[in-house]
Structure formats: structure tokens, C-alpha cells
N, C-alpha and C positions, 0 to 999 in steps of 0.2 A: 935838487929834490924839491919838489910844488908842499908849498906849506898849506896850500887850500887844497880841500875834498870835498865832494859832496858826499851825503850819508841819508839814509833812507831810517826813522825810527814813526813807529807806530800810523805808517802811512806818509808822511813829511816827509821831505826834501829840508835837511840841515845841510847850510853851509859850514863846514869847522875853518877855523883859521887860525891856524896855530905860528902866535907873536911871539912866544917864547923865549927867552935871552935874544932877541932881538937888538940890533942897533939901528941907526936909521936907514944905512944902506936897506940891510934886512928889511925895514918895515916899508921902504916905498916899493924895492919890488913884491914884496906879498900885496902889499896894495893894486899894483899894476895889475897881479894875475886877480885881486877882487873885480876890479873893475871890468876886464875884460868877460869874467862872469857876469856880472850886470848886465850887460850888454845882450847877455843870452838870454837870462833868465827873467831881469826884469824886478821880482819884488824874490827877497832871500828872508831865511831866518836860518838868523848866523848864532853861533857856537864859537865863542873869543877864547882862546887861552894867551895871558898877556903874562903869564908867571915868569919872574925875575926878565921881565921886559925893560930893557934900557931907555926910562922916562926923564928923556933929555927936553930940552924947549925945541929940539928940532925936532925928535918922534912926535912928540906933542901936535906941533904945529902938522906938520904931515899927517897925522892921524883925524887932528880935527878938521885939515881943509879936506878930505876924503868926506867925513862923515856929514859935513855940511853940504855937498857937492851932492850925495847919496842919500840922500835920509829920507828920501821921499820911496828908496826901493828898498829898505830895509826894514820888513815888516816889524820883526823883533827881536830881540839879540842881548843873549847873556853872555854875561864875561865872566871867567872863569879865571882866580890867582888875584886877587888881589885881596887884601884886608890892611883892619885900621886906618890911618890917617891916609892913604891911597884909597881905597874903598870911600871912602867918604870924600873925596876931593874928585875923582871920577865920578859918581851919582848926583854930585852938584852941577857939573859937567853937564853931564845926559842930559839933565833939565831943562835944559835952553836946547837941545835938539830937536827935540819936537818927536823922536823917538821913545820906541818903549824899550828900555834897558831895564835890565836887572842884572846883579852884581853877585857872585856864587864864591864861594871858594875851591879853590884845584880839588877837596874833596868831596866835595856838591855836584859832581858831575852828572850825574843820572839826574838829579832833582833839576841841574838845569834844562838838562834836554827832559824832561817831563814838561815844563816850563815850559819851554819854546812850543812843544808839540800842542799841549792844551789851550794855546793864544788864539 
């Protein structure tokens, strides 16, 4: 089952990606099927769910050599599930991406995707 979708809200094209209890098997092929959208689409604005995502130093590294590889086709991109000492360890993160993240909680949904669509 494809953990990426596209989704159409207020006119936009959202990518979702749902990392989900992920491990790292889990997160490089989600990754593979991101990338292979890239390739179509070109510039995205993604919709992350990383809730109870297995943040090991290997997803880590896999997720960051992605976003560094990418970041130039990733218009803008909330993530969704994280809070306290994660939330704040990821946004210090994004900083040196050169992307525009914003960080929501699993029940911020709608405000994220309002978020993406208004960027």
C-alpha cells in the first residue's frame, strides 16, 4: 500500500506522506515513491504525518540525505505529529534546510493544510 497521495484542497496539489510508525525499511521506500514524484512534478507541497515515527540515527540520516538532495523542489511542507522536545529538535533541523517547514500537531490538520495552501 503507497503511503504517498496526491490530494487537491482549495485549488493545490498537496503531496501527503504518510511516515507514520515508520522504521527505516518503511521510510526509504516512502522516500523512493517521493522521489519518483519529483521527478514528475517537480516543485511539491507536502503534508508529513511522522506520528509515532521510529526516529532512529538511520531514519534520521535517510530523511535528512532526502531533504538535502530535494529541497530545492519542495516548495513547502508541514509536518504533522510531533510535539515538545521532537518539535523543537526537528524546527532547528529545518533551519539549515533552506526550506519553509512548519511543524503542526496530528490534531492541526486542516490548519496545516490551510498553511500549505495559503504559501
Amino acid at each position: 500500500m503507497s503511503r504517498v497521495k496526491i490530494s487537491e484542497y482549495k485549488g493545490k496539489e498537496i503531496t501527503c506522506i504518510d511516515f507514520s510508525a515508520c522504521g527505516r525499511k518503511e521510510t526509504e521506500n516512502t522516500i523512493e515513491e517521493v522521489k519518483k514524484l519529483i521527478q514528475l512534478k517537480k516543485t511539491l507541497y507536502v503534508l508529513a504525518n511522522v506520528t509515532n515515527m521510529d526516529f532512529t540515527p538511520g531514519v534520521i540520516e535517510s530523511l535528512q540525505a532526502f531533504a538535502g538532495q530535494y529541497r530545492a523542489n519542495i516548495t513547502a511542507m508541514a509536518i504533522l505529529g510531533l510535539s515538545g522536545l521532537e518539535k523543537l529538535t526537528f524546527q532547528l533541523a529545518a533551519k539549515s534546510l533552506g526550506t519553509c517547514i512548519e511543524v503542526f500537531s496530528i490534531s492541526e490538520n486542516r490548519k496545516a493544510v490551510d498553511w500549505l495552501v495559503g504559501f
